[in-house]
C-alpha positions in Angstrom: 73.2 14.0 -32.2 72.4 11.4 -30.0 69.7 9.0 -28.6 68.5 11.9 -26.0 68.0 14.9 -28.5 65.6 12.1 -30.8 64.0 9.9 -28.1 60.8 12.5 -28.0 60.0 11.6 -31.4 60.7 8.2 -31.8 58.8 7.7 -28.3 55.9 9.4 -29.8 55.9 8.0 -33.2 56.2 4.3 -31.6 53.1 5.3 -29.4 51.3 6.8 -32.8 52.0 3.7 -34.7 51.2 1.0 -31.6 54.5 -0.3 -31.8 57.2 -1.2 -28.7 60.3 0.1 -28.5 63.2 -2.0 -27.8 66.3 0.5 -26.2 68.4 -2.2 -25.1 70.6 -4.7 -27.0 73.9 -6.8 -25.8 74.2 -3.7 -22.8 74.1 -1.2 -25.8 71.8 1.5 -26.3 69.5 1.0 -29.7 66.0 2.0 -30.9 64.7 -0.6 -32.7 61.2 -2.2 -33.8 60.1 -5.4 -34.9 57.0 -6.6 -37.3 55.9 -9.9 -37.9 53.3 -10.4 -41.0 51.8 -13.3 -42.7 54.8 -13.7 -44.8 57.7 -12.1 -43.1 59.4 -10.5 -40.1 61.1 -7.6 -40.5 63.3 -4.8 -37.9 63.1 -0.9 -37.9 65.8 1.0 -36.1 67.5 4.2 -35.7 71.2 4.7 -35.4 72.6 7.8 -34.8 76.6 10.0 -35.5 76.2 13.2 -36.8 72.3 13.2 -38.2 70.2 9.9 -37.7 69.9 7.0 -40.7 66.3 4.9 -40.0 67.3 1.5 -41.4 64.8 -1.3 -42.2 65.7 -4.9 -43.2 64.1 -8.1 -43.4 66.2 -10.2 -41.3 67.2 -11.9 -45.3 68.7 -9.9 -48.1 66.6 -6.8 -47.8 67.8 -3.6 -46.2 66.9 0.1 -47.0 67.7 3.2 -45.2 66.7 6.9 -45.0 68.9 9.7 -44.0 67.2 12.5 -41.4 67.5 14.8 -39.0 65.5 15.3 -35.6 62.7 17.4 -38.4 62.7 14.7 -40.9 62.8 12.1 -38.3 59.1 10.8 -37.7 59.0 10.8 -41.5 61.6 9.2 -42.1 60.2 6.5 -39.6 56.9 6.3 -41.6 58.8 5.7 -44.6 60.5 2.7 -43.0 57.2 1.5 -42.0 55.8 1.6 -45.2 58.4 -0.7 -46.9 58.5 -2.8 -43.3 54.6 -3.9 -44.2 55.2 -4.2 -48.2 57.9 -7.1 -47.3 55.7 -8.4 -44.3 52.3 -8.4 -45.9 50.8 -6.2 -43.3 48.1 -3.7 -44.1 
């Protein structure tokens, strides 16, 4: 799998959720999202080999991830979310 099969959903999920996508890092390709709270900051971002991992992390200590597939994807992405705005105090 790669970033070309995926890029539909995370496009459209990003859009949903009002969120900008960043593709581009040091030349690479990424898709990644950042969310800044009261409290905390914290990244979103989909790698890909085989199936996709969504990871989230809060630029600290705190890192989780969730397995998924290009079905399981946009879920997988609300998940991340979820825990992003927990650890940044964002409702």
């Amino acid at each position: 799998m790669n970033f070309s099969r995926i890029d539909p959903v995370i496009r459209a999920w990003a859009s949903r959720n009002q969120l900008p996508l960043s593709t581009k890092y040091k030349n690479s390709e990424v898709r990644s999202f950042e969310l800044a709270g009261r409290i905390a900051r914290a990244q979103i971002w989909v790698e890909v080999n085989g199936g996709a991992n969504v990871y989230v992390w809060d630029y600290r200590k705190r890192k989780q991830s969730f397995a998924a597939e290009a079905g399981t994807l946009a879920a997988a992405l609300d998940q991340a979310l979820q825990v992003a705005r927990d650890w940044c105090d964002i409702e």
